[in-house]
C-alpha positions in Angstrom: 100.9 101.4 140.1 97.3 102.6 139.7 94.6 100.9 141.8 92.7 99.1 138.9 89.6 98.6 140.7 89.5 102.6 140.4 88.8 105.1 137.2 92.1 104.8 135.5 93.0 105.2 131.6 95.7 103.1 130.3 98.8 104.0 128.1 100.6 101.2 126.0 103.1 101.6 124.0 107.1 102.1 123.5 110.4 103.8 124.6 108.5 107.1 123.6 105.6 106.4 125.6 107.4 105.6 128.4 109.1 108.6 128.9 113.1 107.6 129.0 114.7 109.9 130.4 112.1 112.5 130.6 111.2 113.6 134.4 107.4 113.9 133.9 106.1 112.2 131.0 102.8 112.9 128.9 100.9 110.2 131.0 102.1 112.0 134.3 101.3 115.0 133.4 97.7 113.9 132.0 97.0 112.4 135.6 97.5 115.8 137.4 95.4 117.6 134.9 92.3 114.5 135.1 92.9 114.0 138.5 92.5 110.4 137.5 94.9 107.5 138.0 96.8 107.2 134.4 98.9 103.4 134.2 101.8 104.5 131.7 102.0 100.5 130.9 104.3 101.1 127.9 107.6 99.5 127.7 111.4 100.1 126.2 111.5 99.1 122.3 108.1 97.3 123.4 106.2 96.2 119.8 103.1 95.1 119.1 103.7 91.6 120.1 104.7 92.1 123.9 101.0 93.5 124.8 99.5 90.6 122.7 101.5 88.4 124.8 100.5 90.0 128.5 97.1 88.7 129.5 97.1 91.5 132.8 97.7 94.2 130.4 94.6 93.1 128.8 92.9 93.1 131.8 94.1 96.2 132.6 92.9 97.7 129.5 89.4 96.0 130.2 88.6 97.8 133.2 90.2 101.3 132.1 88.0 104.5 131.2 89.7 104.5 128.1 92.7 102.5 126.3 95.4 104.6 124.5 97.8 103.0 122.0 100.8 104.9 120.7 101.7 103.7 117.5 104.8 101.0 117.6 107.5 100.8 114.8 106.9 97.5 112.6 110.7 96.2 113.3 110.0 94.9 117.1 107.8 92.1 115.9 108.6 88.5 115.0 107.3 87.7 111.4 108.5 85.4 108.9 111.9 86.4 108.2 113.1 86.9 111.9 112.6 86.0 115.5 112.3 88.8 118.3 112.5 88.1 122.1 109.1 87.8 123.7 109.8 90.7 126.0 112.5 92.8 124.7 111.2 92.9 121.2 114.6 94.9 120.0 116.3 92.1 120.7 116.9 89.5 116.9 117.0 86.3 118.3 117.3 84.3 115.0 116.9 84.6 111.2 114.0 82.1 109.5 115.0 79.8 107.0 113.5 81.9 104.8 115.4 85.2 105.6 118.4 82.9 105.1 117.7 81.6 102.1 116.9 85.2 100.6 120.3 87.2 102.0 122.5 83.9 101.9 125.7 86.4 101.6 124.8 87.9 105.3 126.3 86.7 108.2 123.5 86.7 111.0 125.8 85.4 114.2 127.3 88.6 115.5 123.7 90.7 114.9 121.9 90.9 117.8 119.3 94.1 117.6 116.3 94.6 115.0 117.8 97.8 113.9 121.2 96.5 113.4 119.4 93.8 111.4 117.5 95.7 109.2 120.5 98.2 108.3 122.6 95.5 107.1 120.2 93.9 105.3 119.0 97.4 103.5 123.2 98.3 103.1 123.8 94.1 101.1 120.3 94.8 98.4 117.9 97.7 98.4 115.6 95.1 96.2 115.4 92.2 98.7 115.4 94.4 101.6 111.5 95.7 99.8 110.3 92.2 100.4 111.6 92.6 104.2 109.4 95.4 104.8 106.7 94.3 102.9 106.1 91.9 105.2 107.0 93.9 108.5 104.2 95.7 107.4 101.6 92.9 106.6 102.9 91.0 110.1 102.3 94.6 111.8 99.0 95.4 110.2 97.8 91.8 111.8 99.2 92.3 115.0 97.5 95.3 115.5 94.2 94.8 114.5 94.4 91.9 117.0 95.6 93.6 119.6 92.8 96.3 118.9 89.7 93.7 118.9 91.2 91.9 122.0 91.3 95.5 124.4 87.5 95.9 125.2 86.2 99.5 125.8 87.1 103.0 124.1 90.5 102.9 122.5 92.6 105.9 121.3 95.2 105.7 118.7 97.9 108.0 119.3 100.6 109.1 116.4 103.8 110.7 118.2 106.3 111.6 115.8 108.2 114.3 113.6 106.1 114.0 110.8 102.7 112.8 109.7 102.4 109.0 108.5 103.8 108.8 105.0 101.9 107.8 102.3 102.7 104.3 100.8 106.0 104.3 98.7 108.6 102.0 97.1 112.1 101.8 99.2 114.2 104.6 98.9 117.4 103.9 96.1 120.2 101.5 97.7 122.3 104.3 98.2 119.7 106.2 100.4 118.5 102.4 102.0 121.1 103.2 105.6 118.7 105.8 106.6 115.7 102.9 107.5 113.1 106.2 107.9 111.1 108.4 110.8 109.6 106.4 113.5 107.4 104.9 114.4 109.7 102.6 111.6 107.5 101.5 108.6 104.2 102.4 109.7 102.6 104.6 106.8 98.8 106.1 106.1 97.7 103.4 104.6 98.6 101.1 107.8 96.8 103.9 109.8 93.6 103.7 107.7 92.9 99.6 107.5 93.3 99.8 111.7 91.2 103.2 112.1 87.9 101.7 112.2 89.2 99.6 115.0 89.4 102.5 117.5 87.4 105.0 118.9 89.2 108.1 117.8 92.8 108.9 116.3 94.9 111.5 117.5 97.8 112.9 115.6 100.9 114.5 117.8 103.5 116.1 115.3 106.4 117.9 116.8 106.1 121.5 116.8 109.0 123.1 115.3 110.1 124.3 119.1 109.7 121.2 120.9 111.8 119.6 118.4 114.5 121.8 118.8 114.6 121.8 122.3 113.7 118.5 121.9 116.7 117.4 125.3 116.2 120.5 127.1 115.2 119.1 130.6 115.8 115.4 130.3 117.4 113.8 133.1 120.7 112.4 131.6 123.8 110.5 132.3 127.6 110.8 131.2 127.0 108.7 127.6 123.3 109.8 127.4 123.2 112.7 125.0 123.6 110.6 121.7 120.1 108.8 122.5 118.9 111.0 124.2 118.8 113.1 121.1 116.7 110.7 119.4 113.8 110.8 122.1 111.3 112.7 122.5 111.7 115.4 125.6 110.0 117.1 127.7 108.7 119.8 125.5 106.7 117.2 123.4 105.5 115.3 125.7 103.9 118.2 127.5 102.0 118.9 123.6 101.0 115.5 123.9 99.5 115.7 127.0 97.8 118.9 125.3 96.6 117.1 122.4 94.8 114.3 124.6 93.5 116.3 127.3 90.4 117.4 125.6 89.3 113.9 124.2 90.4 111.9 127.8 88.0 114.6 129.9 85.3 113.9 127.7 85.6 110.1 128.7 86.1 110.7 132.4 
């Protein structure tokens, strides 16, 4: 762990962030390059709501050169249809009354994980399953913009995916509604833009077209791994990452 009381920048965000099963993630490889201490403080299937949560993370934030935020999917959150674990936010803890009362033909008692949640829900009625993420995104748009006002100091918002954010649009047909999207889940241009003038610059990281299709290729793996693994980014993006932020961390050494 970085010595605070030193120059550091600070990383939050989720399993992507974090680097699973990559040997040298983006932050790493952005602390050789500064020569500065870089605190990768981002967690597995961490949302919004854990760093709101963690007043040391805060602090850490506070004292940092600068604060960058990769972008969070808007399913780890609690909001008024579900409850998430304070720490693991892919955990479902329980349904609200109000989720009950809108899916009363779903069983919640043997769903335990936001995504499992959110496919059933999709799979029992495309038209209900709109309200869901209309509020994911409302509760996310929230919980961002506070977290953004609470970190003090230059703040970078940092867009790792496939594909640029999506412009707003109705849910896909039921038949289509399995297939709950790119990550980070939900989060669209419009979400972008309202949180925007909260930071001091926005960085967008698409996959080139190589990295994603070597997109394992150097990942540290175990027997069982590969199937997630495939879903993560590797090491090829997250050395384009480091690329893409280089230039605008210097420049706030």
């Amino acid at each position: 762990m970085p010595n605070f009381t030193q120059p550091h920048f600070v990383f939050l965000g989720s399993t992507e962030t974090y680097g699973k099963f990559v040997p040298h993630p983006f932050t790493q490889l952005l602390q050789q390059a500064l020569d500065m201490p870089c605190a990768n403080l981002a967690a597995l299937n961490a949302g919004v709501e854990m760093y709101l949560k963690d007043p040391s993370i805060l602090l850490a934030c506070a004292d940092a050169r600068a604060s960058v935020i990769a972008v969070m999917g808007a399913h780890n959150l609690s909001n008024r249809f579900y409850l998430v674990h304070p720490r693991r936010n892919d955990r479902f803890i329980k349904p609200s009354k109000m989720l009950s009362t809108l899916y009363r033909e779903v069983d919640f008692s043997d769903i335990h994980f936001t995504r499992h949640l959110l496919q059933t829900l999709a799979e029992a009625d495309a038209v209900k399953f709109s309200i869901v993420v209309d509020e994911l995104k409302s509760a996310w748009t929230y919980r961002m913009k506070s977290l953004l006002e609470t970190i003090e100091g230059r703040t970078i918002l940092l867009w790792m995916s496939n594909a640029p954010p999506s412009e707003p649009a109705e849910h896909p047909p039921r038949e289509r509604t399995a297939d709950l999207g790119p990550d980070p889940l939900f989060v669209d241009q419009q979400m972008i833009d309202e949180i925007s003038p909260l930071v001091t610059q926005v960085i967008e990281c698409i996959a080139k077209p190589e990295a994603t299709a070597a997109s394992s290729d150097g990942m540290i793996l175990c027997e069982g791994d590969a199937g997630a693994a495939e879903k993560m980014p590797g090491p090829a993006f997250h050395q384009q990452v480091a690329h893409q932020l280089y230039e605008a961390l210097s420049a706030m050494k």
